[in-house]
MMTF fields as JSON, N, C-alpha, C and O atoms, coordinates in Angstrom:
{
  "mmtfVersion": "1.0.0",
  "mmtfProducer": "UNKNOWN",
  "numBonds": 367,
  "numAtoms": 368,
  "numGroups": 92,
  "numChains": 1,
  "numModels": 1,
  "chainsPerModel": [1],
  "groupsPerChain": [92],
  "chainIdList": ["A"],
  "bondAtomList": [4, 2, 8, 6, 12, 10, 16, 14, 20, 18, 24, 22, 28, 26, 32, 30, 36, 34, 40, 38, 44, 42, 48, 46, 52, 50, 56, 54, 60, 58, 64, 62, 68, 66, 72, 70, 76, 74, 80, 78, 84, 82, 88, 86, 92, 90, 96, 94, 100, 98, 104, 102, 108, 106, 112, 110, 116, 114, 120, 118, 124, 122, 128, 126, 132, 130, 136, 134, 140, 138, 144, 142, 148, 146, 152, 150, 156, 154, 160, 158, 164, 162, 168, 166, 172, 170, 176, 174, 180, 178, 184, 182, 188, 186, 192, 190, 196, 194, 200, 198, 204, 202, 208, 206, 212, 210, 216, 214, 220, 218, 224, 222, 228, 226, 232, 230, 236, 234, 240, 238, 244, 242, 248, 246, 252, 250, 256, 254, 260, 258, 264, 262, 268, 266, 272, 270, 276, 274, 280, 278, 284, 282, 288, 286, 292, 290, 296, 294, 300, 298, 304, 302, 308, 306, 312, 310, 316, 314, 320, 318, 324, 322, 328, 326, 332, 330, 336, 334, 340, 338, 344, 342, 348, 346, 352, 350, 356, 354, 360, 358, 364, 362],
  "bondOrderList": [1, 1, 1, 1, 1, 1, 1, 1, 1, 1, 1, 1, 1, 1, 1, 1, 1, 1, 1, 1, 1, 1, 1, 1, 1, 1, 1, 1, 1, 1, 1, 1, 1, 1, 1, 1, 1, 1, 1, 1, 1, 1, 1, 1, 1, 1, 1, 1, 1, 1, 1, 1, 1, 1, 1, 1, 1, 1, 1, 1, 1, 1, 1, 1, 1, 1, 1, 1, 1, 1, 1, 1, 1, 1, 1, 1, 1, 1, 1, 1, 1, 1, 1, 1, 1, 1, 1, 1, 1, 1, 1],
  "groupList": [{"groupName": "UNK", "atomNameList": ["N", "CA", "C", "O"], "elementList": ["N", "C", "C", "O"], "formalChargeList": [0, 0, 0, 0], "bondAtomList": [1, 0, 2, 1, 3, 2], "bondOrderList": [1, 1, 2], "singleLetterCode": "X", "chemCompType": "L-PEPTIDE LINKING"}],
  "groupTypeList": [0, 0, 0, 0, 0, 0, 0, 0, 0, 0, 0, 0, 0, 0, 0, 0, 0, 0, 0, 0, 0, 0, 0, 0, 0, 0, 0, 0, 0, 0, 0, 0, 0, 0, 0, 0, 0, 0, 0, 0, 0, 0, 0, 0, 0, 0, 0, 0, 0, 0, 0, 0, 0, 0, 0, 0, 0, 0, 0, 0, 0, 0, 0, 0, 0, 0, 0, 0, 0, 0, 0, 0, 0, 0, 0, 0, 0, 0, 0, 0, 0, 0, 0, 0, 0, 0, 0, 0, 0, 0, 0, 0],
  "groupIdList": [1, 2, 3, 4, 5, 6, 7, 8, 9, 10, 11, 12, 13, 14, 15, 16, 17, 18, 19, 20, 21, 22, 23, 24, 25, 26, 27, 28, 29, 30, 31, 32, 33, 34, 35, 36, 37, 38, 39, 40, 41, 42, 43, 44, 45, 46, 47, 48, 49, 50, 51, 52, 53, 54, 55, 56, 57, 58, 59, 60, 61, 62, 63, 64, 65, 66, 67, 68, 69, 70, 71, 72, 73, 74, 75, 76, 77, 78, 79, 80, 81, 82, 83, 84, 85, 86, 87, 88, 89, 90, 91, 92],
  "secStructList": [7, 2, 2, 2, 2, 2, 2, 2, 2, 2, 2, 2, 2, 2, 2, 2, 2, 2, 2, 2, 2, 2, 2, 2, 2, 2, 2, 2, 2, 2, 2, 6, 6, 6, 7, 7, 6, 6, 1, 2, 2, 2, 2, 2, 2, 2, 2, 6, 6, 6, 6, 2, 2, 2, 2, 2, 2, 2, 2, 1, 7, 7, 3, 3, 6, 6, 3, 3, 7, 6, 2, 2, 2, 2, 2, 2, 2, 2, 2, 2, 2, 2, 2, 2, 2, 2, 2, 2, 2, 2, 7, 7],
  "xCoordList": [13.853, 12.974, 12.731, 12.684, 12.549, 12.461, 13.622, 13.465, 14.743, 16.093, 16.055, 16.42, 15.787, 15.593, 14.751, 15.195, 13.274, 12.5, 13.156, 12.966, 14.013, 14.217, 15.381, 15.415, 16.348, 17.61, 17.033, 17.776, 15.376, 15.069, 14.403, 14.611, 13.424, 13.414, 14.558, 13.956, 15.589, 16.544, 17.544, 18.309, 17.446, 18.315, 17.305, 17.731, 15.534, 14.908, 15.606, 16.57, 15.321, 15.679, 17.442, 17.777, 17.871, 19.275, 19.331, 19.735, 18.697, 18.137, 17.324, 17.623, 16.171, 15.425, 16.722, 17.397, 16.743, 18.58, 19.566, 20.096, 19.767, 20.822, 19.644, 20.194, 18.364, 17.412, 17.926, 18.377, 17.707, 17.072, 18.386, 18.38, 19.95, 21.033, 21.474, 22.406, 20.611, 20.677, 20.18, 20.568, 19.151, 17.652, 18.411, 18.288, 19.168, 19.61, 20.925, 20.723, 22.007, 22.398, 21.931, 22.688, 21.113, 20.557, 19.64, 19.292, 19.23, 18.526, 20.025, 19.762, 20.953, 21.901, 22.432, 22.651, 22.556, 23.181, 22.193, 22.702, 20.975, 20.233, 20.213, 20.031, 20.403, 20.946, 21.647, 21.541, 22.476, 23.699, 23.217, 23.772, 21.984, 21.503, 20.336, 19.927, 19.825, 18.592, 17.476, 16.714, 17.07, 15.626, 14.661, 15.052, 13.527, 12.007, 11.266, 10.707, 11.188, 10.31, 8.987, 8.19, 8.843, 7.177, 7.322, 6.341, 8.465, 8.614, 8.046, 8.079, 7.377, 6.631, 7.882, 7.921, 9.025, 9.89, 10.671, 11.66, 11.046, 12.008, 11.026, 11.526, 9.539, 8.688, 8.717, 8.587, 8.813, 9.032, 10.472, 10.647, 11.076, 12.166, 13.103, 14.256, 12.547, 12.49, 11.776, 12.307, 10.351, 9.011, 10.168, 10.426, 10.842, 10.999, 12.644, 13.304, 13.173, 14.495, 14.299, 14.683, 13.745, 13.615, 13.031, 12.684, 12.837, 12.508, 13.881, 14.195, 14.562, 15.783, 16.448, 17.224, 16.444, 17.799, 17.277, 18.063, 15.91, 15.432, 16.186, 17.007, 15.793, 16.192, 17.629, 18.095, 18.235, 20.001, 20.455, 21.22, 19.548, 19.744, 19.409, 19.675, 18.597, 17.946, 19.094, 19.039, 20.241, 21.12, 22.21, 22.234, 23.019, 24.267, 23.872, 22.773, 24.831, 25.343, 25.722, 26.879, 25.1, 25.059, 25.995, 26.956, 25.793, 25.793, 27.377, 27.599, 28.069, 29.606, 29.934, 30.192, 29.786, 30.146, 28.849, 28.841, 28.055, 27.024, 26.734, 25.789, 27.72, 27.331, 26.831, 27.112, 26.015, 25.148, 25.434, 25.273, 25.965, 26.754, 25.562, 25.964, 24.319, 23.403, 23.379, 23.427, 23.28, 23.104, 24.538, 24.382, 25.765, 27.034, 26.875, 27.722, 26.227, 25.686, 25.323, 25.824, 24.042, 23.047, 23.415, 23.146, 24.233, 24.786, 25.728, 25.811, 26.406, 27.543, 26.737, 27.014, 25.599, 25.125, 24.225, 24.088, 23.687, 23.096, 23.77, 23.181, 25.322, 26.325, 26.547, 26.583, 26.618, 27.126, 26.183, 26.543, 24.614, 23.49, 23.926, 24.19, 23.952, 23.844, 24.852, 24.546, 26.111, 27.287, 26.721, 26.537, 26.559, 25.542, 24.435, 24.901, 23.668, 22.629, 23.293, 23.327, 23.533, 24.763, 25.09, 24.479, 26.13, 26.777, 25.956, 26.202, 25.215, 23.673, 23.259, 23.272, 22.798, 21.994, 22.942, 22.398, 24.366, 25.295, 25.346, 25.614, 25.174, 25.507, 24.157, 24.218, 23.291, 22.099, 22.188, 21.193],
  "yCoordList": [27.53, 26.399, 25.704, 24.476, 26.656, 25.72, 25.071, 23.973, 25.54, 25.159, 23.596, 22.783, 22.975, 22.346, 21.079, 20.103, 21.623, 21.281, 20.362, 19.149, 21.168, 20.771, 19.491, 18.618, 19.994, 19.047, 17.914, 16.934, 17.743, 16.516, 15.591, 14.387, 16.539, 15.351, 15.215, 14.453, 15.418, 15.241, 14.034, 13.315, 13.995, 13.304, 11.936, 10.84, 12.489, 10.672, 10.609, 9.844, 11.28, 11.139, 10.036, 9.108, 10.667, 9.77, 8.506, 7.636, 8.778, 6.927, 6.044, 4.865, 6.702, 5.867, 5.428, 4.4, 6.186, 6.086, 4.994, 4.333, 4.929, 3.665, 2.514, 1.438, 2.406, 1.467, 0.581, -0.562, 1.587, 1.161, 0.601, -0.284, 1.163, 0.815, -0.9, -1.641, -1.083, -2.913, -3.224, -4.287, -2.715, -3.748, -3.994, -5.119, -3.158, -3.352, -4.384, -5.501, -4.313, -5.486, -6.37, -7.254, -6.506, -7.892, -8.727, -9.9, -7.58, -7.951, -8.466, -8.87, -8.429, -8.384, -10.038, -10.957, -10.098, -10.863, -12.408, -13.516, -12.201, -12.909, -13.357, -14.561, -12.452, -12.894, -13.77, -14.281, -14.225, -15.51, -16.745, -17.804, -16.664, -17.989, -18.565, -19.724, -17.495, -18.764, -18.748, -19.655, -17.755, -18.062, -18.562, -19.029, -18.656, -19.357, -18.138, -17.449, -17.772, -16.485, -16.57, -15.641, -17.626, -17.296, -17.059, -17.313, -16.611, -16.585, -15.126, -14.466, -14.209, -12.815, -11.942, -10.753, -12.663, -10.779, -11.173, -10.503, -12.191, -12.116, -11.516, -10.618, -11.795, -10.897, -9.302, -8.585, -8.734, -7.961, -6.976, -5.946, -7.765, -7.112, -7.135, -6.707, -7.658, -7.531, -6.46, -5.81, -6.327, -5.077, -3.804, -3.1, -3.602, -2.373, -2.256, -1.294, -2.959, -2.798, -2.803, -1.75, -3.746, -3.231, -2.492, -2.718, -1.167, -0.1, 0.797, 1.686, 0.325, 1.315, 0.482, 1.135, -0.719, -1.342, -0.986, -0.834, -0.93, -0.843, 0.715, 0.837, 1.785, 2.94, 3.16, 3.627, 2.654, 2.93, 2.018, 2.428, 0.465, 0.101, 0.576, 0.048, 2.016, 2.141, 3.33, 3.635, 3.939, 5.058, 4.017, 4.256, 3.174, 2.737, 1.201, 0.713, 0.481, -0.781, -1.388, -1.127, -2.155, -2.958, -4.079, -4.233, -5.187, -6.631, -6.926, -6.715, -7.237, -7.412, -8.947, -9.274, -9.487, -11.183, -11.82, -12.639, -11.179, -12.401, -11.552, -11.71, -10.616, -10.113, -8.267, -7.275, -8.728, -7.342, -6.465, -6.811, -5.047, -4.052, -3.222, -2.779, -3.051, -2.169, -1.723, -0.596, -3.123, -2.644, -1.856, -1.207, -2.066, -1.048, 0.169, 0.887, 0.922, 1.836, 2.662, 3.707, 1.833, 2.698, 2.856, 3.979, 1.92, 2.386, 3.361, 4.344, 3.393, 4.521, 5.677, 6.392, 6.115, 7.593, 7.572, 8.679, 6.482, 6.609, 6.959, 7.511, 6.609, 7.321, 9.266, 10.25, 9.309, 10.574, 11.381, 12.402, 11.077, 11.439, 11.956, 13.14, 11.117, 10.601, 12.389, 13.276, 12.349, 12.898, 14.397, 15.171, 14.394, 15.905, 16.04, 16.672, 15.89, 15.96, 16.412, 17.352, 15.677, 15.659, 17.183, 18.001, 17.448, 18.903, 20.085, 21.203, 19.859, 20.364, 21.349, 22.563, 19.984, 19.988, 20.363, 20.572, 20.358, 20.486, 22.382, 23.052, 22.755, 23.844, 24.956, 26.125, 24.447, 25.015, 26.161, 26.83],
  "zCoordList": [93.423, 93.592, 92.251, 92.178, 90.992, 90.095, 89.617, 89.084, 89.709, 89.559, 90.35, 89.5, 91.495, 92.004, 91.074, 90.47, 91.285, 90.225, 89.088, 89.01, 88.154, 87.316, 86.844, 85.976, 88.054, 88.083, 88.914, 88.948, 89.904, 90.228, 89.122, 88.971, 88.261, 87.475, 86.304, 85.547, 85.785, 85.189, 85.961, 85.319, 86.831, 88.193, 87.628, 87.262, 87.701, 87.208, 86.035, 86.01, 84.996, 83.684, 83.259, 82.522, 83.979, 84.432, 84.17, 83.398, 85.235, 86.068, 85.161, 84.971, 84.541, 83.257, 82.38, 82.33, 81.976, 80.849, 80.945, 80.052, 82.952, 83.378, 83.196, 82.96, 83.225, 83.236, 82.223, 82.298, 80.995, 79.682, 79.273, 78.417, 79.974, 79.217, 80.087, 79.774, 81.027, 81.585, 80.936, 80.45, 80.466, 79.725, 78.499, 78.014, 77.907, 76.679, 77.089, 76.613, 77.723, 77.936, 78.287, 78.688, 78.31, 79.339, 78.317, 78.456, 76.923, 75.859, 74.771, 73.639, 75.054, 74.397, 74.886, 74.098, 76.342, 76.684, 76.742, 76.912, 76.591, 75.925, 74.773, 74.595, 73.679, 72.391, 72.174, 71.059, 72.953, 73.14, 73.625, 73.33, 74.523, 75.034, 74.012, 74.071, 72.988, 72.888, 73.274, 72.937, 74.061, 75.436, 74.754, 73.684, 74.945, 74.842, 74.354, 75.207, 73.027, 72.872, 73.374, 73.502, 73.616, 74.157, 75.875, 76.574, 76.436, 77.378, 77.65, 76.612, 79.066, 78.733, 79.037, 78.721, 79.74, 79.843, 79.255, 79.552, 78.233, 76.879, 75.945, 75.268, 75.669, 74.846, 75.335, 74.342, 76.243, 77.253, 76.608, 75.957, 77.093, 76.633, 75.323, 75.38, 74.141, 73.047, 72.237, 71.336, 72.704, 72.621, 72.749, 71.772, 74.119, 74.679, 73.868, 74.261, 73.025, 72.451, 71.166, 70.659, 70.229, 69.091, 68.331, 67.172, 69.223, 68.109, 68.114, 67.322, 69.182, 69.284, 68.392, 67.694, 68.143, 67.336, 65.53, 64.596, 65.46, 64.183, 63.854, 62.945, 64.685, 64.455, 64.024, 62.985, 65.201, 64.65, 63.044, 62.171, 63.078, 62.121, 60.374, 59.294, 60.845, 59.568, 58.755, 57.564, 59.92, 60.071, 59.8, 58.592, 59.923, 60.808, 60.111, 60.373, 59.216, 59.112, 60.231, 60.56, 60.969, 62.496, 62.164, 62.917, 60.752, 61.51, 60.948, 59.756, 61.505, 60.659, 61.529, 62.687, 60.474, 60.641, 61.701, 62.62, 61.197, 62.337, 63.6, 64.372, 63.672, 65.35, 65.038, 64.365, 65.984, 65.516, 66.694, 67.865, 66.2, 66.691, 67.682, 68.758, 67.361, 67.434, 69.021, 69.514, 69.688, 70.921, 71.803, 72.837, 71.202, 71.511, 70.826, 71.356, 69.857, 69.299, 70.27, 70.686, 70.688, 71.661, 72.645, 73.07, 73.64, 75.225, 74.714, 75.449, 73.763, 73.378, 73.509, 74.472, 72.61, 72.366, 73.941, 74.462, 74.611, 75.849, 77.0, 77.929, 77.044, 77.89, 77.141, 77.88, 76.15, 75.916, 76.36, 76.946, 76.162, 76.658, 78.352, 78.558, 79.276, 80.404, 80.707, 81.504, 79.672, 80.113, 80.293, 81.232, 79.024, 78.77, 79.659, 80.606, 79.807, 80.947, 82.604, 83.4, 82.508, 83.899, 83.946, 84.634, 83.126, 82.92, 82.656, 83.109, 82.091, 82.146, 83.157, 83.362, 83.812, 85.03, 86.665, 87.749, 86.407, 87.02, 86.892, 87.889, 86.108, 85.86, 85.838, 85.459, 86.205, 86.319, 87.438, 87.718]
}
């Protein structure tokens, strides 16, 4: 039963993970348009990404020619995450 337990919330844990890795494209793919910062879920979703881009940026040279790497950084180590967990929790 706790075996259960544990691989259900890991199963959420997952899922937060695939959340955060749209939000981050989607904070990415914004980057290209321009939006209205005073807009609340471009403020929104700027809040909830740049502490992750500050972090990798403080480890990891991001910007090479203008384009900033950071957010392919993070879906990279957020998939390897995802992978491990998985196998993990697979093997429980």
């Amino acid at each position: 039963m706790l075996v259960d337990i544990i691989q259900g919330f890991g199963g959420i844990l997952i899922s937060l993970i695939n959340v955060y890795i749209w939000v981050i494209i989607i904070t990415a793919l914004l980057s290209f348009v321009n939006p209205d910062p005073y807009n609340p879920i471009v403020q929104f979703l700027y809040r909830i990404t740049n502490p992750a881009y500050a972090y990798v940026r403080r480890f990891i040279r991001t910007d090479f020619n203008g384009l900033d790497l950071a957010p392919l950084v993070i879906i990279i180590a957020l998939q390897v995450l995802i992978v491990i967990l998985s196998s993990v929790l697979r093997h429980l």
